[in-house]
Structures are given as C-alpha cells and as structure tokens.
N, C-alpha and C positions, 0 to 999 in steps of 0.2 A: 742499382738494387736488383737482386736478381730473381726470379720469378719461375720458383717450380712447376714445373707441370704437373698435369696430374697422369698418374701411372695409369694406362689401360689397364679394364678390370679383366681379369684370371678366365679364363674359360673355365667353367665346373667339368672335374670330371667324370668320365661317363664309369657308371658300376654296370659290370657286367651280372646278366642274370640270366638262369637257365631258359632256352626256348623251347620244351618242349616239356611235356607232360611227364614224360620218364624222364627227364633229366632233373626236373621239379621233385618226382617224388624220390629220385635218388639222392638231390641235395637232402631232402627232409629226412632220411634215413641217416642211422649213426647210433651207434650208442649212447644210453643216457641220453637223450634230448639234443646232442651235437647240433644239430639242423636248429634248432629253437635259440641257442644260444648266438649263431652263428647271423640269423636273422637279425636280433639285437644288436649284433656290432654293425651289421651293415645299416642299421637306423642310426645308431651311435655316427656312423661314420658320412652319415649323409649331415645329419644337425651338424657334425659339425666344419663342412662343408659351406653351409650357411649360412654359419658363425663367422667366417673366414670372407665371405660373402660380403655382409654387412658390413664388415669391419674393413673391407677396400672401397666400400662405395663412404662409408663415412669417409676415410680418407681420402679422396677423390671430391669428395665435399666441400671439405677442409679445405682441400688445395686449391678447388674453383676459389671458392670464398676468398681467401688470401690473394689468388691474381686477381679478382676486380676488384678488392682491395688497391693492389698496385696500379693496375690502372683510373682507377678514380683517384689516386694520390697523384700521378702522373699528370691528370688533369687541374688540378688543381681543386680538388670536390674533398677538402679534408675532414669534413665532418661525414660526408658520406664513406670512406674510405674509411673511417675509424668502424665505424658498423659493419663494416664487410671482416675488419682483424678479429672485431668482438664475436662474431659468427663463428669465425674460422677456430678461436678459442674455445668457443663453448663445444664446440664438436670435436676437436681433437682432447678436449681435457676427458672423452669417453674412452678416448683409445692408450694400449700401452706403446711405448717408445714411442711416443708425438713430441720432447722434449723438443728437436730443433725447430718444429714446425709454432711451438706454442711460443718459444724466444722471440724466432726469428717475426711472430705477429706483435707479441710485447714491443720487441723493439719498431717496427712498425707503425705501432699504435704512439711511439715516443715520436718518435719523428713527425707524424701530424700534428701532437700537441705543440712542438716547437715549433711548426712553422704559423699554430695558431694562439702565438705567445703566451701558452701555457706550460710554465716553464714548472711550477711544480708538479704537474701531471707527468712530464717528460720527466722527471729525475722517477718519480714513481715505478712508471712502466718500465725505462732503464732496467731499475733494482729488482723488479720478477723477470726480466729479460738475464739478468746475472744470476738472479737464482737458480733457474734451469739450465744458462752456461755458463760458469765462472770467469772463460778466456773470451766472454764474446767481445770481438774489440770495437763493432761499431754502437754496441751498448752504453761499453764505456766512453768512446768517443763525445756521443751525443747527451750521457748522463754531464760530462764534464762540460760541453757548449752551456747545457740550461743552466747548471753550478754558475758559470761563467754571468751568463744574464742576471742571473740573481748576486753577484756578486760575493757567492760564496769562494771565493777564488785558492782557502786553502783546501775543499773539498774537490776540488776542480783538477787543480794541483795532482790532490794524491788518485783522481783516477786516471789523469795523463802520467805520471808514471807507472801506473800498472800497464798501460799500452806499451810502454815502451819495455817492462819485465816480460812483456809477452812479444812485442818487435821492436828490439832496440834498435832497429832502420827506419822507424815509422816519425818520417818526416814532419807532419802536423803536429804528435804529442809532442817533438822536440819545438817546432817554431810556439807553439802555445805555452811550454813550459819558459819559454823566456821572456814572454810578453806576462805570464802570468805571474810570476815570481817577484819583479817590482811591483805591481799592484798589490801580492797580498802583502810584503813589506809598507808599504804608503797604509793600507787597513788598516794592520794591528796600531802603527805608529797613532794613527788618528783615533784610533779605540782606547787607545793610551791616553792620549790628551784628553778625552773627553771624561775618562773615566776620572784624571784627574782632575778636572773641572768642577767634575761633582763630587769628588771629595772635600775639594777648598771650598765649596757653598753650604754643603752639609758642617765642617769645622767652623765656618763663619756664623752659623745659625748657632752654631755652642757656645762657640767662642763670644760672641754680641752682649751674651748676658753680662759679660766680666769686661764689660769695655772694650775688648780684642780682637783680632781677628786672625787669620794664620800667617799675615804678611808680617806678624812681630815676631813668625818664628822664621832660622834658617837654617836648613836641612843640609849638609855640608856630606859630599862623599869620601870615604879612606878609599884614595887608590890601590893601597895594599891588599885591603881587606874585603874593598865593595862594599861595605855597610855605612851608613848614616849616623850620626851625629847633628840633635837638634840643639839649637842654640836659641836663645830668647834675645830680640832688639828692639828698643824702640825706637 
C-alpha cells in the first residue's frame, strides 16, 4: 500500500511595497483613483493567497490523516485505522481535485472492513472508491474478494474481468476467474433445484385436493425443439 506524503507547504509570497513616503504618495497618485484600485488588487491578491494557504495545509491534513491511517492498518488497529480514512474523507471532500486521495481512502476504508469480516461494508466503500475512479483495480480487486465471501460469485466474476479489461496480465483476476467460474456454475445449478423443489411442493399442495400430486405428470423434452410435453400416468 503505498502512502503519500504530505507536500511541504508553499512559502507565501512576499508583495513588494513602497518604503518611503514619496514613493507611497507616488504610488497613491494616478488618474481617476489608479492608486485606490490598485490597493484593492493587492488585498485581492493577498486573500487570495490565503485561500491557497488553507487549501495546502487542509491537504496536508488529509494526507497526515490517511498515513496513520496506513499505519494503524499496518498494525493491525483496524477499527482505529477506519477513523483515521473517515478523517481524511471529510477533509478532502472540502477540497477540488481530491478525487484520488478520497478513492484511494474508500478503498482503504474497504480493506479494513474485509479484514474485519465485514464484507458488505467492503463491497460498499469498493463502489464509491469506483465512483471517483472507474479503472481503480485494487477496488475492483477487493470489491470481488468480499463478492467472493458472500458468495455472490457471478458478481465477483464480472468485476474480475473488468481487471483484466483494464490488465489483461493481471495474474490473480485470471487465477480467480477459474476457481470462480465452477462455483458460480454449482450455484445457479442448486438454485435450480431448489427452485424446483418448490415448485413440486406448491403443485402438490394443488394438486392434493384432486387426489394427485405432480409425480402423475411427466414432463418429456423435444430434442429438436427444447420445449416440453406433459403427459399424465398413473
């Protein structure tokens, strides 16, 4: 995981201003007002200065916040470590272009939940961690592990191939797409029977009134055609 530093803040720059009396009341001199206006941009130009100011040291903030984040994740302090991303969050969600810093905390904040078996928390933060970058691949990564835990294995599925739309080299989406691909087959298959299950218990419950049940019918497939043909036996 890799752990930004924080940028040294800016040294403000210096406004130069007249030092002497005559040079003072020569700036103030000008037609129309020159000198009055002129003042105003140099306030203008100090705010916003400032502005510029605040908005490094929030960023600096941020960026503290998120490394002891990683190092309290490093420790193993995953609940402390989640409070250090949600910091780092709420401060950069003040600032413009914080996009990878606000991800890179989402996905952050997913990786705690996973390692503290909260696996729908981890697909959550994942999905605003893809909101703000579509091609983050350890997002997707880690959104497909928690899929995985939960056994959602065709969701899992479709966000290891987007790893590999984005690094068709990437080793793990390939070993995981082959381990995952007979499990979600065995799923649907058992989703299948089940579903069938209760469909012959709900026709038995009809069927009961009339003496019958649905083993007096049999469902015959046309190889041709793939459709069915019921037949009645007793």
């Amino acid at each position: 995981m890799v752990v930004i530093e924080p940028e040294p803040e800016p040294e403000p720059e210096e406004v130069t201003r007249p030092s002497s009396p005559a040079a003072k009341d020569q700036a103030a001199a000008g037609a129309g007002g020159k000198g009055m206006r002129s003042e105003e941009e140099e306030e203008a130009f100090e705010d916003a200065l400032t502005d510029e100011q605040l908005r490094e040291k929030a960023r600096n903030q941020a960026n503290d916040a998120k490394a002891e984040g990683n190092r309290l994740f490093a420790a193993g302090q995953y609940d402390e470590a989640l409070s250090q991303y949600e910091m780092a969050l709420q401060i950069a969600a003040e600032l413009e272009s914080a996009e990878d810093t606000r991800s890179a905390c989402h996905s952050n904040r997913a990786v705690c939940f996973l390692k503290l078996g909260k696996y729908d928390e981890t697909i959550k933060e994942c999905t605003k961690a893809l909101e703000l970058n579509p091609s983050y691949l350890k997002a997707l990564l880690r959104r497909a592990e928690a899929h995985q835990k939960l056994e959602h294995y065709d969701e899992a599925i479709a966000d290891m191939k987007k790893v590999l739309e984005l690094d068709p080299s990437n080793e793990q989406a390939k070993r995981s797409l082959f381990r995952l691909e007979p499990l979600a087959a065995e799923k649907r298959e058992k989703m299948k029977e089940e579903m069938i299950a209760k469909l012959k218990d709900l026709g038995n419950s009809v069927l009961g009134r009339f003496g019958m049940n649905v083993d007096n019918f049999r469902a015959v497939k046309d190889p041709n055609t793939g459709s069915y043909s019921i037949s009645f036996q007793n």
